[in-house]
C-alpha positions in Angstrom: 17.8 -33.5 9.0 14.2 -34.3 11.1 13.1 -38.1 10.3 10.1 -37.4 8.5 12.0 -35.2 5.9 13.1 -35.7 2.8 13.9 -38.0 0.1 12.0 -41.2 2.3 9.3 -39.2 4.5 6.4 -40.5 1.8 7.2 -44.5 2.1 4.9 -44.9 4.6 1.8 -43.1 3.2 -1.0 -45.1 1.9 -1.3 -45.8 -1.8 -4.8 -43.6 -3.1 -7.0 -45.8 -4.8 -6.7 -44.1 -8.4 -3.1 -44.9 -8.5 -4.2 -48.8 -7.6 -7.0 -48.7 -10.7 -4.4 -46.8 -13.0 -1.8 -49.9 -12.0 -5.0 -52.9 -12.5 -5.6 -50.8 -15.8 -2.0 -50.8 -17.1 -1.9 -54.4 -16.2 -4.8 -55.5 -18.1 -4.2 -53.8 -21.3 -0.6 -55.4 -21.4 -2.2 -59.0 -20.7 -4.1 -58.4 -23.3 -1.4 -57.6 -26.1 0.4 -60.0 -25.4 -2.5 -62.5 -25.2 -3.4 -60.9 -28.7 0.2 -61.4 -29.7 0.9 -65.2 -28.6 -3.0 -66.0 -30.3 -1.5 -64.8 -33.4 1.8 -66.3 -33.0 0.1 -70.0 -32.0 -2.7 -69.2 -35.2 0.2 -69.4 -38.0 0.8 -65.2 -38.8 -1.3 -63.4 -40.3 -3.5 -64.3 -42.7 -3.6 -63.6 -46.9 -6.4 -61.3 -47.9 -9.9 -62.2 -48.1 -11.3 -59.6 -50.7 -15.0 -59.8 -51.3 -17.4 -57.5 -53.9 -20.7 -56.6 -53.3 -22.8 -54.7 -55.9 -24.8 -51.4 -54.6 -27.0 -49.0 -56.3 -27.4 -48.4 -60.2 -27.3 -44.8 -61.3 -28.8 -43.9 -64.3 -26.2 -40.6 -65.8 -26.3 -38.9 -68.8 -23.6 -40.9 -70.2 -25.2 -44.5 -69.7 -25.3 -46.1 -65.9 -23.1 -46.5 -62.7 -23.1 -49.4 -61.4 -21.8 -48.8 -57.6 -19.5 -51.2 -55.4 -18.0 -52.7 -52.4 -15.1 -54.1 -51.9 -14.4 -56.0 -48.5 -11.3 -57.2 -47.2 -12.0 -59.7 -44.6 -8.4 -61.0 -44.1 -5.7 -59.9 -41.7 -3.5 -58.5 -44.8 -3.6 -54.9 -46.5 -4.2 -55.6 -50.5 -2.4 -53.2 -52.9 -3.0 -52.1 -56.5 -6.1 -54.5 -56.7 -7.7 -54.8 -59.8 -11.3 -55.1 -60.4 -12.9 -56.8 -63.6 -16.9 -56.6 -64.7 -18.2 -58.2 -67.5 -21.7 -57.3 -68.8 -23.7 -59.2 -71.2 -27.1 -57.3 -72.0 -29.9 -58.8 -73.5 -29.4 -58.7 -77.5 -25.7 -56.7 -77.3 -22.4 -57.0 -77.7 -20.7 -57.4 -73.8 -19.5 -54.5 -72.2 -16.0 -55.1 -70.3 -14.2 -52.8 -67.7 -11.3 -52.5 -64.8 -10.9 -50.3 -62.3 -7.4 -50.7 -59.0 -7.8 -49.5 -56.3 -4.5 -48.2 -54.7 -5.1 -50.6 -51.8 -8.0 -52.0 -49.7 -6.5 -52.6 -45.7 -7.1 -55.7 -43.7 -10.7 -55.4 -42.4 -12.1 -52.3 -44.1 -13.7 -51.9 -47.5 -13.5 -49.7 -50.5 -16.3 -47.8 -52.6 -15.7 -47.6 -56.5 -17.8 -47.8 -59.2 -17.8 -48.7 -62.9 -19.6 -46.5 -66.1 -21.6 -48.7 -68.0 -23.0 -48.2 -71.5 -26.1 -50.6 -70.7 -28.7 -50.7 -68.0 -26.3 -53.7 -65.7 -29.9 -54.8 -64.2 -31.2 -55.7 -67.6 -28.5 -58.1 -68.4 -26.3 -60.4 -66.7 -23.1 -58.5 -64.7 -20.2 -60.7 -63.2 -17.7 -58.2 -60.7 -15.0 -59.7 -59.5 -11.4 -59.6 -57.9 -8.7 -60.4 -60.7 -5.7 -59.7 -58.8 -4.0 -57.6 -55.9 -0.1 -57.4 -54.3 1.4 -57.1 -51.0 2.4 -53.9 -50.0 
């Protein structure tokens, strides 16, 4: 066998430069897990979820209103079967009470839902909140 041949004849060739930015590339991303990692390991774990309603729109239906909402998890944990209270208390009524779960709100997303309301929600005074959740 020739020198120049075979198994070794490429050791000598130059590296391209596409093969140097893929390698600076590869690098950086895994700096950056485990940078990510030990910032979580030094923060305490993850944190519980931070769930969070907003109220949206109010739809008038043909069966009374639909009072639309959002719910936010803000932590850095999935919530599961969370449960969702209103209470509304309309001007000269008796108060209106409902519950909706959701199957589970991840960490750092939301959820739409909405509740079906006998009264007009803007015409009285509605509290929405959060009554409970578990961990997946």
């Amino acid at each position: 066998m020739k020198a120049g041949k075979g198994a070794l004849a490429g050791l000598g060739a130059r590296t391209p430069p596409l093969e140097w930015a893929m390698a600076a590339l590869g690098l950086a991303l895994l700096l950056f897990i485990l940078g990510d990692l030990g910032y979580r390991v030094l923060a305490g774990g993850p944190q519980e979820p931070d769930l969070r309603v907003e109220r949206l729109a109010v739809l008038e239906t043909g069966g009374g209103f639909l009072q639309k909402i959002r719910i936010v998890n803000r932590g850095d944990r999935t919530a599961a079967q969370v449960a969702i209270a209103a209470r509304l208390e309309p001007a000269g009524k008796a108060a209106e009470e409902r519950r909706i779960t959701l199957d589970y709100v991840p960490r750092g997303s939301s959820r739409d839902a909405a509740f079906q309301l006998a009264s007009d929600p803007r015409q009285g005074r509605l509290v929405v909140e959060v009554v409970g959740f578990s961990f997946p």
